[in-house]
N, C-alpha and C positions, 0 to 999 in steps of 0.2 A: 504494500500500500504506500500508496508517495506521501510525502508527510510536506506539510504548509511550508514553506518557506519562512524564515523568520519575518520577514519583511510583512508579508501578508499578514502573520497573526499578530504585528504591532499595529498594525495599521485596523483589525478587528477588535481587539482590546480597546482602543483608543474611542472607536467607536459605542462599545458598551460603556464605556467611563461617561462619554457624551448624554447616552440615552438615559441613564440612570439619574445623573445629576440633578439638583431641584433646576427648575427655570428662574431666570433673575426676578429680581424682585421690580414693580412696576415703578415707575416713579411718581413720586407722590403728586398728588392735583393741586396747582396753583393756589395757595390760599385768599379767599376769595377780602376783596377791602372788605375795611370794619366801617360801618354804618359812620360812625366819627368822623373818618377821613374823607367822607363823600363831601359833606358840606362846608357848602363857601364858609368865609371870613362872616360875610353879611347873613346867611342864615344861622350861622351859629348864635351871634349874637343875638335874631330875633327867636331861637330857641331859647334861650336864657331867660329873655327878658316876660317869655310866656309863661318858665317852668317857674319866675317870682310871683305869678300870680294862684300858683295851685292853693287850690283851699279856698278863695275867696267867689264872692259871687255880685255881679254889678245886672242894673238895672240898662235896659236895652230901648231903643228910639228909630220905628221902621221910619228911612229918611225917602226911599224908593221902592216902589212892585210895581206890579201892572195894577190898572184899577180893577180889573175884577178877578184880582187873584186876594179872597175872603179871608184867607185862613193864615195871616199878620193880624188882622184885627183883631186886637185884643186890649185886656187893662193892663196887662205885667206880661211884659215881656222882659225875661233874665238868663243870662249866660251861668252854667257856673266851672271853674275848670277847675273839678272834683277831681281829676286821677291822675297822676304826676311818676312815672318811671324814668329811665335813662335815655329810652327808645319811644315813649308814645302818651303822648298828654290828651286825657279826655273831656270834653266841653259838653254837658250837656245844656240843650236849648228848651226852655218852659215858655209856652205861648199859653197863658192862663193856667188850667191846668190837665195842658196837655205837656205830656213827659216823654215823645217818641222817638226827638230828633237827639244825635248825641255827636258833636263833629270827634273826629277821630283825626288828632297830629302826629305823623312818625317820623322819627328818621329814617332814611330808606337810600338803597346805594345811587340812586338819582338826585337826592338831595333830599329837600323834604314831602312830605305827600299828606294830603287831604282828603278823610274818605268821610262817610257819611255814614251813620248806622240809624235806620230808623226799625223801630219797634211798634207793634199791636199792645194795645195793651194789658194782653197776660205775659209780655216779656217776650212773645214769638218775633222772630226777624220779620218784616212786611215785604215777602220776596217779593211784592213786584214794586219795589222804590227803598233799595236799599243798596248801600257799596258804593255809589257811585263817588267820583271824586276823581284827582288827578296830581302827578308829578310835579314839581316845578323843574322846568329846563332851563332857566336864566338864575345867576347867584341871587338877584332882587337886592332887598338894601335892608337894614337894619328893623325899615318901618315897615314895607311892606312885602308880602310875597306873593308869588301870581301860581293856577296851578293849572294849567287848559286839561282838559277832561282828557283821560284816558280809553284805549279802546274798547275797553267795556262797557264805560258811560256812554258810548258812542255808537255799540252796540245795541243798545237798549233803548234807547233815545237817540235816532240818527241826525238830528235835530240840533246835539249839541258837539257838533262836531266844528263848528266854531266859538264854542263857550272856553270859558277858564271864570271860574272861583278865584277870590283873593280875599286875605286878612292881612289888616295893618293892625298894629300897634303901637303909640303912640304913651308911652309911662306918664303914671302921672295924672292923663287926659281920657285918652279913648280906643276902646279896642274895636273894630270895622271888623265885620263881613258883608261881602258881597258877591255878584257874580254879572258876567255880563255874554251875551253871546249877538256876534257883531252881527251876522248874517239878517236876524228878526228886529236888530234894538233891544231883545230883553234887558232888564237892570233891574237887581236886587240892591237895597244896601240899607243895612241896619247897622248901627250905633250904640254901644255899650260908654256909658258914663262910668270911668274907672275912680274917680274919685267921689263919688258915693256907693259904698261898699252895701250891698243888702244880706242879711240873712240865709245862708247857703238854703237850697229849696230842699224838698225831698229826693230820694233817689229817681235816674230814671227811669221809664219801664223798662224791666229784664234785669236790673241791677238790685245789689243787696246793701 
């Protein structure tokens, strides 16, 4: 019987050594930026100057709507920006005493973002008008930020595919929401008097 040449069974060794061996290890995934580093100079600051108002609650002044949009009219309208973390400040909105709307501010690797959480009132989400809200794509300035509606909001309402929401802030004076959508002229804009401090309200619905 002819026997292997040495040459050949280096060269089949070498090969089992290959096949057995573990396979390299993958290389680790990009660690993705921290929420932090996303935001401008000028939104951080207008996060700060939001996260000094946690706990308190101001008295509100609708300045603009459509006229036969009902449901501002009210005697008390009041912001209160009840939930205060690292990542996401909660504002709920009391039009009398209704408890649905609750704005929702995060940090998010786009910079900051605006959603919207509205509620039934046994605490259920109102799937058909809730989440909507949107990114800011420009750094904006200390007082104000701008957030044009996202694909989702745009989704659901094709309508607001040239809108964007915006809050100022203003210490001292007065915190602004509003919203605008250039295509129809819509305009929102309500007014909170930060220097008359009210009563924080009760929870809103779906909260404890």
């Amino acid at each position: 019987m002819r026997l292997a040449s040495p040459l050949l069974l280096a060269l089949a060794s070498g090969l089992i050594v290959t096949a057995c061996a573990p396979a390299p290890p993958e290389a680790p995934p990009e660690a993705a930026p921290s929420a932090e580093a996303a935001l401008s100079p000028e939104q951080e600051l207008f996060w700060e100057r939001l996260q000094e108002l946690c706990g308190s609650a101001f008295p509100g002044e609708l300045r603009m709507a459509p006229a036969d949009d009902a449901w501002w009219e009210a005697d008390a309208i009041v912001m209160h920006v009840r939930e205060c973390s690292a990542d996401e400040i909660r504002i709920p909105l009391h039009i009398d005493n209704n408890r649905s709307r609750t704005w929702v501010v995060t940090r998010s690797y786009a910079g900051l973002r605006l959603k919207h959480d509205h509620r039934l009132a046994d605490g259920i989400p109102d799937a058909s008008n809730t989440d909507y809200g949107g990114d800011t794509v420009l750094p904006g300035s200390e007082w104000r930020q701008e957030f044009p509606a996202d694909a989702y909001s745009v989704g659901v309402v094709p309508g607001r595919a040239s809108q964007l929401w915006f809050l100022e802030l203003r210490p001292g004076d007065a915190f602004v929401y509003g919203l605008r959508r250039e295509a129809t002229g819509l305009r929102y804009h309500v007014e909170f008097d930060l220097t008359r401090p009210v009563s924080p309200p009760p929870p809103p619905w779906g909260a404890s």
